[in-house]
MIBAVO-177061 format. One line per field, with one value per residue: y, z, x of N, C-alpha, C in turn; residue number from 1; residue in three letters. Coordinates in steps of 0.05 Angstrom, whole numbers, plus 5000, padded with zeros to 4 digits. Atoms other than C-alpha are relative to their C-alpha. Example, Ala and Ser with C-alpha at 12.3 -4.5 7.8 and 13.67 -1.06 7.14 Angstrom:
% residues 2
n_yy = [4976, 4976]
n_zz = [5000, 4999]
n_xx = [5018, 4984]
ca_yy = [4910, 4979]
ca_zz = [5156, 5143]
ca_xx = [5246, 5273]
c_yy = [5024, 5022]
c_zz = [5000, 5014]
c_xx = [5018, 4985]
num = [1, 2]
residuo = [ALA, SER]
% end
This chain:
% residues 271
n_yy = [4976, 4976, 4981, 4974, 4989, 4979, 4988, 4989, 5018, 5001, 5032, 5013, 5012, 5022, 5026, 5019, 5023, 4991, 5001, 4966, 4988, 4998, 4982, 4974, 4990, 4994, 4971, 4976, 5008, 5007, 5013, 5017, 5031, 5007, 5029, 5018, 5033, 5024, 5020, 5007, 5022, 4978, 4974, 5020, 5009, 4973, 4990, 5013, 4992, 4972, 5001, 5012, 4992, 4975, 5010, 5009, 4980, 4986, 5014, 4991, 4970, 4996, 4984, 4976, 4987, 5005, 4981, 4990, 4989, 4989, 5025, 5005, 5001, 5001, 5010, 4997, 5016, 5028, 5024, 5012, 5020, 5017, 4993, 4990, 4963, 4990, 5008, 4982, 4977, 5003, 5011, 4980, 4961, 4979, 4992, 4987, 4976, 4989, 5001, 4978, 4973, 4995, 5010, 5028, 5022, 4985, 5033, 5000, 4978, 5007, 5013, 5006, 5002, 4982, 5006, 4989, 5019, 4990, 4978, 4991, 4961, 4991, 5010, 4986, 4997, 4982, 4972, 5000, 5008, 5005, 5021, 4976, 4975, 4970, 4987, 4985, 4987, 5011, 5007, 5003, 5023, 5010, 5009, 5033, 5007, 5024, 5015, 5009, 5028, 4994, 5026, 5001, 4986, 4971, 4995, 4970, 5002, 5011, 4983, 4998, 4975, 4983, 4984, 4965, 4994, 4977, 4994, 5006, 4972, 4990, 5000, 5004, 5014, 4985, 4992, 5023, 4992, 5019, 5033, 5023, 4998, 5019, 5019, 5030, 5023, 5030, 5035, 5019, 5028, 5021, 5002, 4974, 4982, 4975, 4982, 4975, 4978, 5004, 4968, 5001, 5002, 5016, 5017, 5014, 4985, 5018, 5032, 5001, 5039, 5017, 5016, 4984, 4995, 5012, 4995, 5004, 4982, 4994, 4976, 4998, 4969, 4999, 5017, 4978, 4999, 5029, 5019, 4993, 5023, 5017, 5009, 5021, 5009, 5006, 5034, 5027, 5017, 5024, 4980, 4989, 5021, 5010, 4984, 4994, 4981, 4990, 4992, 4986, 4979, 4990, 4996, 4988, 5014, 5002, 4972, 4987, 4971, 5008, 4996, 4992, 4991, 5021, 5007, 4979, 5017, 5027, 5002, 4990, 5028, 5014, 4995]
n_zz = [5000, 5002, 4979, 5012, 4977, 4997, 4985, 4982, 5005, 4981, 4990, 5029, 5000, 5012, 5019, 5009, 5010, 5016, 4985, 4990, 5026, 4999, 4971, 5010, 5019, 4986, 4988, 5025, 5025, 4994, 5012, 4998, 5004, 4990, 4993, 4978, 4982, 5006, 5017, 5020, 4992, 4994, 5008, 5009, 4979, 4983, 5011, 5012, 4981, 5014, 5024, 4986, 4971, 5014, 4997, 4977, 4996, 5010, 4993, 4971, 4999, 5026, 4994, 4980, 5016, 5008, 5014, 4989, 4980, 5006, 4980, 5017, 5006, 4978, 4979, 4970, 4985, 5014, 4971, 5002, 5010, 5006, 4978, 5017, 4998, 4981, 4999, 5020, 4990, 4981, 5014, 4987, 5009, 5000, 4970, 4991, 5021, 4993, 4979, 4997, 5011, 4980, 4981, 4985, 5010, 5020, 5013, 5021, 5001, 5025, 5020, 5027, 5030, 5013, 5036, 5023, 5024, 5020, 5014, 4969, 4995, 4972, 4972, 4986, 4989, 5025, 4996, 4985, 4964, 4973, 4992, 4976, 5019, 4986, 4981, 4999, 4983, 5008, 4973, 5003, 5004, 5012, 4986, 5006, 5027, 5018, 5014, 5019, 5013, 5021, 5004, 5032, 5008, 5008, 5022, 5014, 5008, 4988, 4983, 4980, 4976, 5002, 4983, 4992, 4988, 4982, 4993, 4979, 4992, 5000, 4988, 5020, 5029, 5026, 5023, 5024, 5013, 4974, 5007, 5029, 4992, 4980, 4993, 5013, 4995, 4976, 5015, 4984, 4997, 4990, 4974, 4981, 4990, 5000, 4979, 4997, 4973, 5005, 5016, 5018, 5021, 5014, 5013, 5023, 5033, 5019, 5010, 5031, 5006, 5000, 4985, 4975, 4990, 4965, 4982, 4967, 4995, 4972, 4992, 4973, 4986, 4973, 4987, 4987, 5028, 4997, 5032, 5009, 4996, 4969, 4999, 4974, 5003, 5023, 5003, 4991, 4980, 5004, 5007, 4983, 4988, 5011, 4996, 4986, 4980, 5015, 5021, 4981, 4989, 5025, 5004, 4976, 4993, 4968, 4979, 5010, 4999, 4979, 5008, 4977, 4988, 4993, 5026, 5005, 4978, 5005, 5015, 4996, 4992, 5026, 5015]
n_xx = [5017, 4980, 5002, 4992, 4978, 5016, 4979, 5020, 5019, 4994, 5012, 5007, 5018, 4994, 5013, 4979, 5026, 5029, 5016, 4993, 5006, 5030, 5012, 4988, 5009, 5027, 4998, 5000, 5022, 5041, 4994, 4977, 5015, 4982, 5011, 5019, 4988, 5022, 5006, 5025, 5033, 5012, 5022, 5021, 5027, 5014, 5012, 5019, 5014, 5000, 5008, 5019, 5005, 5010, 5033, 5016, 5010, 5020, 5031, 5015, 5016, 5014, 5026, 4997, 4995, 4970, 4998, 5007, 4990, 4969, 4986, 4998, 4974, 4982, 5010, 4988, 4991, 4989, 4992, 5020, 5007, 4966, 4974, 4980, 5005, 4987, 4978, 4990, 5009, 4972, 4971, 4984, 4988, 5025, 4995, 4985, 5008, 5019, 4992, 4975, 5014, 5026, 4991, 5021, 5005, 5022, 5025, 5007, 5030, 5023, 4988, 5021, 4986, 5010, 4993, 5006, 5008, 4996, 5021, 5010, 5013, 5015, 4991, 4989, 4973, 4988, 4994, 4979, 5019, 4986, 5011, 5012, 5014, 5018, 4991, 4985, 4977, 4981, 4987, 4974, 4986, 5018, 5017, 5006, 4979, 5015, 4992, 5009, 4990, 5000, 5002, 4992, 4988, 5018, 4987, 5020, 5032, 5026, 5004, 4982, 5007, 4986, 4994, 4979, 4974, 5006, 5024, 5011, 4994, 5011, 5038, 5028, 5003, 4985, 5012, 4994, 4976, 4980, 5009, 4994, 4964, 4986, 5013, 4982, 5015, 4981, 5005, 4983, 4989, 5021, 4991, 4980, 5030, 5005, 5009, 5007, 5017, 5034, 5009, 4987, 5019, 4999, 5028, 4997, 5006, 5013, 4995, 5005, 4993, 5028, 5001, 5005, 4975, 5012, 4978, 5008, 4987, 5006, 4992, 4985, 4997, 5003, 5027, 5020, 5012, 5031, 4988, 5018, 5021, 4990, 4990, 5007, 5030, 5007, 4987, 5022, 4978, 4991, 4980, 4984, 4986, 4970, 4984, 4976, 4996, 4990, 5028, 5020, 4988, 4997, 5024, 5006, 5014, 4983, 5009, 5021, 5003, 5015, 5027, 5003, 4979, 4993, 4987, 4980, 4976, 4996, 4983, 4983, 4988, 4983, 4981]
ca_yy = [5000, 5062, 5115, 5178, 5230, 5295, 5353, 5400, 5341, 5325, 5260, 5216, 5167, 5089, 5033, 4969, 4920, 4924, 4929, 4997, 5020, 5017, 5056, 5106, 5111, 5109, 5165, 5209, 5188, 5164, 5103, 5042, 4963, 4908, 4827, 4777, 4715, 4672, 4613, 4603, 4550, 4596, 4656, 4603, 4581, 4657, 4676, 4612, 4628, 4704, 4687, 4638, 4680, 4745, 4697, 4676, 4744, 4771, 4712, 4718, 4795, 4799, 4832, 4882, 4921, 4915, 4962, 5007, 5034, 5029, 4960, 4918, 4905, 4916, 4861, 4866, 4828, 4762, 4731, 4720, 4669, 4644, 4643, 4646, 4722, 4728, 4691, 4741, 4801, 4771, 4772, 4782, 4843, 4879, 4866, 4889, 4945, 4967, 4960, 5006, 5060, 5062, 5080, 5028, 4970, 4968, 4915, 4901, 4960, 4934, 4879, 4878, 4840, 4893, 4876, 4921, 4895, 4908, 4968, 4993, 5070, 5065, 5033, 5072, 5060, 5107, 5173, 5192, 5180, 5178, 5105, 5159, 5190, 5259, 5272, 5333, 5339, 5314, 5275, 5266, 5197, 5148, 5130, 5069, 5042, 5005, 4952, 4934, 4853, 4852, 4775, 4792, 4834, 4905, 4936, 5004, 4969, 4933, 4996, 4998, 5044, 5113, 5152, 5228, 5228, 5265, 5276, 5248, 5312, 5352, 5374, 5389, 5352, 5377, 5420, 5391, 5418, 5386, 5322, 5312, 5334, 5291, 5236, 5161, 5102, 5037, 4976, 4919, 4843, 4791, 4778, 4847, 4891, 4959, 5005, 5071, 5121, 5117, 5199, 5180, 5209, 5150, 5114, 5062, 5073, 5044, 4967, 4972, 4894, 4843, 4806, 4827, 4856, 4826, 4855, 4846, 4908, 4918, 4978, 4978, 5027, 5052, 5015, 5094, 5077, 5043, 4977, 4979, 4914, 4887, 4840, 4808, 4809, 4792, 4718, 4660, 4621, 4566, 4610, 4645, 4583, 4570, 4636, 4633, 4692, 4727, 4735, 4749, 4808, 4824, 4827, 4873, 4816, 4823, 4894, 4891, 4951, 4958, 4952, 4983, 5011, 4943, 4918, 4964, 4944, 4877, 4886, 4926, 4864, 4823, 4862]
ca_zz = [5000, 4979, 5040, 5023, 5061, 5089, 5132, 5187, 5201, 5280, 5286, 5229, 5223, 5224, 5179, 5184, 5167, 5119, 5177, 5203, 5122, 5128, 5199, 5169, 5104, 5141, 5176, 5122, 5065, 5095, 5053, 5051, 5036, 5052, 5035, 5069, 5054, 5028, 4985, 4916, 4938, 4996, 4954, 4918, 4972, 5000, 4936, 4923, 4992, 4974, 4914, 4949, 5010, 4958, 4930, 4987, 5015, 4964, 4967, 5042, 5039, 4969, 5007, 5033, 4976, 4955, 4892, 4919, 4980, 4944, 4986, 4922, 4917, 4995, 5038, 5111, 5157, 5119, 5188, 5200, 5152, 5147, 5200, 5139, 5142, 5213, 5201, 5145, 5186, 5241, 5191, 5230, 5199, 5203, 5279, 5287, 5240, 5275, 5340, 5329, 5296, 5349, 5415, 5463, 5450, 5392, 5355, 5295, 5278, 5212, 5164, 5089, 5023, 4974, 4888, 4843, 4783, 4715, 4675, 4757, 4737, 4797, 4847, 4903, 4921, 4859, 4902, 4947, 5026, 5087, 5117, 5175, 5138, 5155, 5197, 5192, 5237, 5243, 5294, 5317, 5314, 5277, 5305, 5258, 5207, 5144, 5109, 5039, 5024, 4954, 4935, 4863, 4836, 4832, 4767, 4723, 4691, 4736, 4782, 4828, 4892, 4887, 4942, 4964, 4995, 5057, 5065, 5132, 5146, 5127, 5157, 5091, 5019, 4964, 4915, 4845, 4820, 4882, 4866, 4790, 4808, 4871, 4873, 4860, 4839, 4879, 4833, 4873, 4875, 4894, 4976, 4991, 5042, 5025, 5087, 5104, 5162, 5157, 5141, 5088, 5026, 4979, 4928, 4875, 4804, 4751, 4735, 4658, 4658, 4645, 4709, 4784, 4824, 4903, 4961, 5039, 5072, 5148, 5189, 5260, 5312, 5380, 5429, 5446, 5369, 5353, 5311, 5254, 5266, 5351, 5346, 5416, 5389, 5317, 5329, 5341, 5406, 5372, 5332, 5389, 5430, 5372, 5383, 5417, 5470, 5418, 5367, 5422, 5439, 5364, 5360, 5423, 5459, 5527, 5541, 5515, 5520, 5584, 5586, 5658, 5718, 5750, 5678, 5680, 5756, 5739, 5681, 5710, 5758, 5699, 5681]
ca_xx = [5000, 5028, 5040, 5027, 5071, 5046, 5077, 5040, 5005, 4998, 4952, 4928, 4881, 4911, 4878, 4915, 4848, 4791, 4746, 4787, 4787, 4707, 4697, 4745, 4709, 4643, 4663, 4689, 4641, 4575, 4597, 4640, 4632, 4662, 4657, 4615, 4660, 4603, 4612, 4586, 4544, 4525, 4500, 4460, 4425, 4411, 4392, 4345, 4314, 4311, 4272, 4224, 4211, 4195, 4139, 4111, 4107, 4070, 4017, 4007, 3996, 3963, 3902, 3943, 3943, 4022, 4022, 3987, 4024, 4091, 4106, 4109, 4180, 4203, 4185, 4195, 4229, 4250, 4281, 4209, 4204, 4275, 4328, 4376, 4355, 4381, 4448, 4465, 4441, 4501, 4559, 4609, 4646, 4584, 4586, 4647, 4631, 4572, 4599, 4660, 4610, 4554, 4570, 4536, 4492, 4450, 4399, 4373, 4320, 4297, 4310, 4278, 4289, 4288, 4284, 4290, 4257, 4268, 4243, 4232, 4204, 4164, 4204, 4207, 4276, 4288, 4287, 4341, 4321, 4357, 4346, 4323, 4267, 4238, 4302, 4347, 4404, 4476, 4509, 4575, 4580, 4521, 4457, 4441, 4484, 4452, 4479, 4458, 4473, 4485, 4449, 4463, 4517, 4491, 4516, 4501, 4457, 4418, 4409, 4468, 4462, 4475, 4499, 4522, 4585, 4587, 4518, 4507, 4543, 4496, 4419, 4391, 4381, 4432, 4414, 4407, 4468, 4513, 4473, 4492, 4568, 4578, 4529, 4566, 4534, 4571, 4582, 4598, 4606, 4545, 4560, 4589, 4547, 4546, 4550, 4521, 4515, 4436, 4438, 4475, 4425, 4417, 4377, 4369, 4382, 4335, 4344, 4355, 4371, 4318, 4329, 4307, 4366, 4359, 4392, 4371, 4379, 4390, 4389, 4434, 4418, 4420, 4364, 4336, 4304, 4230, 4253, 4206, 4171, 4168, 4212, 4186, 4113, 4125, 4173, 4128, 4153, 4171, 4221, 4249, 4264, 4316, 4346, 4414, 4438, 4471, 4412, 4370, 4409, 4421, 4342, 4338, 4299, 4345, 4312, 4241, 4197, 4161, 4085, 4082, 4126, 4125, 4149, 4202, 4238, 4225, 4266, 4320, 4328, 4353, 4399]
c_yy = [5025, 5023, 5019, 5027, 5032, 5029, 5021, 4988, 4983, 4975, 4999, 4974, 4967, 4978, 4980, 4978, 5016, 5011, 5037, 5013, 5011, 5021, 5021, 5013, 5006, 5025, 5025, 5004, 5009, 4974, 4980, 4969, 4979, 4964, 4990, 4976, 4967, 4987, 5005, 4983, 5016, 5023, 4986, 4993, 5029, 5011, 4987, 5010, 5030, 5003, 4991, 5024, 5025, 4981, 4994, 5027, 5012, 4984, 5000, 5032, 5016, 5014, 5025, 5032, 5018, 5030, 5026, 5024, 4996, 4970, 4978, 4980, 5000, 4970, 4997, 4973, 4969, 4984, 4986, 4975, 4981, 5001, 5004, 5030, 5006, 4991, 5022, 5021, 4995, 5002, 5013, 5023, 5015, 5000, 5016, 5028, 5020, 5017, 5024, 5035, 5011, 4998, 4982, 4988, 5013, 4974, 5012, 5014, 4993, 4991, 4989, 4998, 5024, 4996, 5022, 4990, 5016, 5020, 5008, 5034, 5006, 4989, 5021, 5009, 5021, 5023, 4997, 5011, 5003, 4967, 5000, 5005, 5017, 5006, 5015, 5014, 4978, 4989, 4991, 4967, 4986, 4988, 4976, 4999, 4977, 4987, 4980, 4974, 5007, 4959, 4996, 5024, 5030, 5021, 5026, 4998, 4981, 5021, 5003, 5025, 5018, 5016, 5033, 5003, 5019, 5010, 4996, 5025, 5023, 5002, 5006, 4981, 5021, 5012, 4980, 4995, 4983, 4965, 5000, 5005, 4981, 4981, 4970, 4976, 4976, 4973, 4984, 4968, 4976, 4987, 5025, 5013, 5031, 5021, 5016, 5015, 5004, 5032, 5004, 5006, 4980, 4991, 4981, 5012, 4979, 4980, 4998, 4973, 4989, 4979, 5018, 5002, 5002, 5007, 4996, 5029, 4996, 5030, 4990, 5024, 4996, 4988, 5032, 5003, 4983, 4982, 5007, 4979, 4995, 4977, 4972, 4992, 4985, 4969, 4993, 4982, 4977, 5017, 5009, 4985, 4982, 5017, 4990, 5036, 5022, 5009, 5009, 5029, 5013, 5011, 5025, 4974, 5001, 5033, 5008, 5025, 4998, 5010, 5018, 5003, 4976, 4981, 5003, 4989, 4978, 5003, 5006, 4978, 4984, 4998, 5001]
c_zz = [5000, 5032, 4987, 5028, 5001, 5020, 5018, 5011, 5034, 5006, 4973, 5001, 4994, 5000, 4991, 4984, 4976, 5018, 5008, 4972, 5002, 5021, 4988, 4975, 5005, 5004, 4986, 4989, 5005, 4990, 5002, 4983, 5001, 4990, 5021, 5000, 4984, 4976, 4981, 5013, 5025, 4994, 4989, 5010, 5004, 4975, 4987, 5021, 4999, 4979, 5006, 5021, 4985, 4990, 5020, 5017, 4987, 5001, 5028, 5009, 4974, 5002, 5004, 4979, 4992, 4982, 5011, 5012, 4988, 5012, 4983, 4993, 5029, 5015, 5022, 5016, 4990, 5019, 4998, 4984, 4995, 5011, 4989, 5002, 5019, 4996, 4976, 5012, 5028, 4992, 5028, 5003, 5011, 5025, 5003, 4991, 5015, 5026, 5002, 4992, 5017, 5023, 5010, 4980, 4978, 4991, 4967, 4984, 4979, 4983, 4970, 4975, 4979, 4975, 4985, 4968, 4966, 4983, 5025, 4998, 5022, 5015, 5015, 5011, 4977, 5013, 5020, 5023, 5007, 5005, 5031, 4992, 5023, 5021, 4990, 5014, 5000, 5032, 4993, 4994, 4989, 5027, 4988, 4973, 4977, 4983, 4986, 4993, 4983, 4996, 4966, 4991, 4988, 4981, 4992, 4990, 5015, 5022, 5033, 5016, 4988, 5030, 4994, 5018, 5020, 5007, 5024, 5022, 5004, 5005, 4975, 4974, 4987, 4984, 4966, 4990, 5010, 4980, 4973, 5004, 5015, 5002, 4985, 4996, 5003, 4981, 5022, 5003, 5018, 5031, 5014, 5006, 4989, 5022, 5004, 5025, 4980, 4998, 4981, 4969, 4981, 4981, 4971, 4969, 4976, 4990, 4966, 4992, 4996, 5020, 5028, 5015, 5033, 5017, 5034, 5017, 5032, 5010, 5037, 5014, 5036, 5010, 5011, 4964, 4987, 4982, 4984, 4998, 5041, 4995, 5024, 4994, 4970, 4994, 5017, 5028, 4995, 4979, 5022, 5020, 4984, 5008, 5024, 5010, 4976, 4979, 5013, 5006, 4975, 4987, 5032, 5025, 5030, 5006, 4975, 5011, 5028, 5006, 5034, 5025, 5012, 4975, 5006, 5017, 4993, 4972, 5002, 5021, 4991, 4988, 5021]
c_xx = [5018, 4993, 5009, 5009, 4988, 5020, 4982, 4973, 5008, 4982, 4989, 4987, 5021, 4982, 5013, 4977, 4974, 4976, 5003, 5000, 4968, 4988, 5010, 4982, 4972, 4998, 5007, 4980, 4976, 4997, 5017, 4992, 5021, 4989, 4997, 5021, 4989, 5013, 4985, 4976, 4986, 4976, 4985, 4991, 4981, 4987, 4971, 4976, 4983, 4972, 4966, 4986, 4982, 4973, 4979, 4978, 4979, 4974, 4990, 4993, 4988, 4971, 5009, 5011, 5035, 5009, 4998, 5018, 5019, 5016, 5004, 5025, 5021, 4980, 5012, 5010, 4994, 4999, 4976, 4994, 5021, 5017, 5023, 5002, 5019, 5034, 5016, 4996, 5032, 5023, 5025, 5023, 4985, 5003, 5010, 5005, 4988, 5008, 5021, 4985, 4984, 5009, 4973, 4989, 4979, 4989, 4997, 4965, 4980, 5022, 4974, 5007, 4993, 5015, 4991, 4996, 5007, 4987, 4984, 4997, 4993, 5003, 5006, 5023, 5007, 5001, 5014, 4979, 5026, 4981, 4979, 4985, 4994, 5025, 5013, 5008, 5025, 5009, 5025, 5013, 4969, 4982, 4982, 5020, 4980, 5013, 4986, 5012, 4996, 4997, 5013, 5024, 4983, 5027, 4993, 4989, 4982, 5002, 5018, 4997, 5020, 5002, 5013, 5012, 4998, 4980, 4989, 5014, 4984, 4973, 4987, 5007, 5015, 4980, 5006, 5027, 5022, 5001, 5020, 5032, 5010, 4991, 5023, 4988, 5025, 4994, 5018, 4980, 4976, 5024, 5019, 4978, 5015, 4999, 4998, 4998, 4979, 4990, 5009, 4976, 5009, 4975, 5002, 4998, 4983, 5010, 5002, 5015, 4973, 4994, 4993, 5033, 4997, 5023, 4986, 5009, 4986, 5005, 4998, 4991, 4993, 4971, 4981, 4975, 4979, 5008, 4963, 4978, 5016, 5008, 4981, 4970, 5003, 5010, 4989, 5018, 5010, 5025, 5022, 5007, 5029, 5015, 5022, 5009, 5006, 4973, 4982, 5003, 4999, 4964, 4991, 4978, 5005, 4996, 4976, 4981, 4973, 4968, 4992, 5021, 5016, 5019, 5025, 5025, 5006, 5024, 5032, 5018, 5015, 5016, 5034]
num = [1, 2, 3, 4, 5, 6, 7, 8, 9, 10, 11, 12, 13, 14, 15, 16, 17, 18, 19, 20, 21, 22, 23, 24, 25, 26, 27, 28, 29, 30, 31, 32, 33, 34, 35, 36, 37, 38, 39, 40, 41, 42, 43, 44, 45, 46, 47, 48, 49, 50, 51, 52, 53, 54, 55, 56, 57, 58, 59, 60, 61, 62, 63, 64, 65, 66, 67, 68, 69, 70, 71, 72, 73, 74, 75, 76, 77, 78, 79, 80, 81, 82, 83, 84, 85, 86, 87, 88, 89, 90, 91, 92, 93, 94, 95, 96, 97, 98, 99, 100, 101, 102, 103, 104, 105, 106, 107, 108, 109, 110, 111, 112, 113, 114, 115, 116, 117, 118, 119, 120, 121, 122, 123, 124, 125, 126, 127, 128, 129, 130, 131, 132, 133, 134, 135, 136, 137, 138, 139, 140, 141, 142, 143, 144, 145, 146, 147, 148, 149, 150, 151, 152, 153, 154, 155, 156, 157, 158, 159, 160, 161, 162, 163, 164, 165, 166, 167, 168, 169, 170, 171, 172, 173, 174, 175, 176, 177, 178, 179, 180, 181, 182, 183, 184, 185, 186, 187, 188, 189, 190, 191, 192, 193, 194, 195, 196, 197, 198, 199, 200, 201, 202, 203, 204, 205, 206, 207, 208, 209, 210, 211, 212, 213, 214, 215, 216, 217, 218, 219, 220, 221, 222, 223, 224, 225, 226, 227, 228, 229, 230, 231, 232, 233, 234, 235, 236, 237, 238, 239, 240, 241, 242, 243, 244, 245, 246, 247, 248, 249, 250, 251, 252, 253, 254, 255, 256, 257, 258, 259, 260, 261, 262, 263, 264, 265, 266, 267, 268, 269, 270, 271]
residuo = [UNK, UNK, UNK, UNK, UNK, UNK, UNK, UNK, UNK, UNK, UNK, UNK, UNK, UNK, UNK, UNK, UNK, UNK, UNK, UNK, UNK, UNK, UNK, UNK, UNK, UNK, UNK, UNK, UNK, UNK, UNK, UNK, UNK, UNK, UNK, UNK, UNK, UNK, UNK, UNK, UNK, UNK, UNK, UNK, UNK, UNK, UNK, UNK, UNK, UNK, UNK, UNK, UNK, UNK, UNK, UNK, UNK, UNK, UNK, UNK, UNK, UNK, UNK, UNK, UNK, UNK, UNK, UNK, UNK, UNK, UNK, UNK, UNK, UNK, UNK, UNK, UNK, UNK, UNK, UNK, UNK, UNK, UNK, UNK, UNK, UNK, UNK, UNK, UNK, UNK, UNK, UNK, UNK, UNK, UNK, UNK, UNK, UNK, UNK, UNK, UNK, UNK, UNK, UNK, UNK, UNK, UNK, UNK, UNK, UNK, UNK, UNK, UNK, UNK, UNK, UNK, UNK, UNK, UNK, UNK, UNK, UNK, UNK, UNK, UNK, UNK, UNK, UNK, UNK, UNK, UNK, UNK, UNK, UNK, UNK, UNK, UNK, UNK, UNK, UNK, UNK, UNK, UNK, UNK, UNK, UNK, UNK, UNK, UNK, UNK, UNK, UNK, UNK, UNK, UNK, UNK, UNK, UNK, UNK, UNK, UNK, UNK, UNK, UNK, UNK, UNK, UNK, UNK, UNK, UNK, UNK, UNK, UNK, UNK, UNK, UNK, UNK, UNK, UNK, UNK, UNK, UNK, UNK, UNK, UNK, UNK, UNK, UNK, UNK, UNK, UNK, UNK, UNK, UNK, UNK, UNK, UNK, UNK, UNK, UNK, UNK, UNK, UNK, UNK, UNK, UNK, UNK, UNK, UNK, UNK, UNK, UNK, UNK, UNK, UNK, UNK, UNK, UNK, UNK, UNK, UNK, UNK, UNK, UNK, UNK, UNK, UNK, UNK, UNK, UNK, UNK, UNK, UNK, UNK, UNK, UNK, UNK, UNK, UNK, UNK, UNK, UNK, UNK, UNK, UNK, UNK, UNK, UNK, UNK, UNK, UNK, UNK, UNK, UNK, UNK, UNK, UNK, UNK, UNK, UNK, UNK, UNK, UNK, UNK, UNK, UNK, UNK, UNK, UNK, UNK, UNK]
% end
């Protein structure tokens, strides 16, 4: 690795791992990514599962008017139907990822397969969001981190994420101008997550392939933050008797939300 040499220069950032590359570029950027690791035969499972789990979804909430509301193309919380979900949501980079970015503990706030389909005009992921919506303000250090699995190689033409650099810096939305100057669209490699400080403005770019383009996306964050599905109400007890300590905790499950004061001590007991 080339070292590049500097002068009036009194502390400096050191990155000996991929892992410390990523926190660093997190923290500059808003941006980073990093491989998972996974096996061919691996991503061929996650992506046969992936595939399955997206049909299914749509036939068990096919009342719930899908099109419609824009929900179409995101479906929520996978784990739910596949504990493959959660074991990909544990990678453990991403842990250690998360962990170094967020102070204190944190859980898993929301996990949802999300396909961009081909000839996707009206996919919603097409406008640039925060994974925060509706917030504008900056913090000094991240308050959820989101990491995009990539099941399929996301390309420039099958609608590879775009991001704006440095944006989680800033409290408002770029102007246009900024945008078409600075914005980056991220090609990268079937089993690499993608990671964002979650004020990081972002958004999908139109799928101009003829195939769907499948990614799993999680969002990390502090426990002072509502996950977007209850976790403790939404896994069946026959589910969450598989869970191990670790997933439990990764689901916030080891400090659920307290229905009353008595709730509350009782809980603080526990801990």
């Amino acid at each position: 690795m080339t070292m590049y040499e500097s002068y009036g220069v009194l502390s400096r950032q050191v990155s000996t791992s991929d892992i410390d590359r990523v926190v660093e570029e997190v923290r500059l950027l808003g941006y980073s990514s990093i491989e998972s690791g996974y096996t061919v035969k691996e991503m061929e499972e996650i992506k046969r599962v992936s595939e399955e789990t997206a049909k299914n979804y749509k036939a068990k909430y096919r009342d719930m008017n899908l099109v419609e509301t824009g929900e179409a193309n995101n479906h929520r919380a996978p784990l739910l139907e596949d504990l493959l979900f959660l074991k990909v949501a544990q990678d453990k980079n991403i842990m250690e990822i998360v962990s170094r970015l967020i102070v204190g503990e944190f859980f898993l706030n929301q996990q949802n397969l999300v396909i961009n389909p081909p000839s996707s005009k009206n996919y919603n992921q097409l406008k640039f969001h925060r994974d925060l919506p509706y917030q504008h303000y900056v913090s000094t250090r991240p308050i959820a981190v989101n990491a995009l699995f990539a099941v399929d190689d996301f390309t420039l033409q099958n609608g590879a994420t775009i991001v704006i650099p440095a944006s989680h810096k800033m409290e408002e939305f770029s102007s246009n101008g900024v945008i078409e100057r600075q914005a980056k669209q991220v090609e990268v490699k079937a089993g690499t997550f993608l990671i964002l400080d979650c004020m990081t403005f972002h958004a999908a770019a139109s799928n101009k392939s003829d195939a769907n383009r499948i990614g799993i996306n999680h969002v990390y964050s502090t426990l002072m933050l509502r996950p977007q599905i209850d976790w403790q109400r939404a896994i069946s007890q026959e589910v969450s008797e598989k869970l191990n300590l670790q997933q439990r905790k990764l689901l916030g499950l080891n400090h659920p939300i307290a229905g009353t004061v008595r709730d509350f001590l009782a809980n603080r007991m526990t801990r």
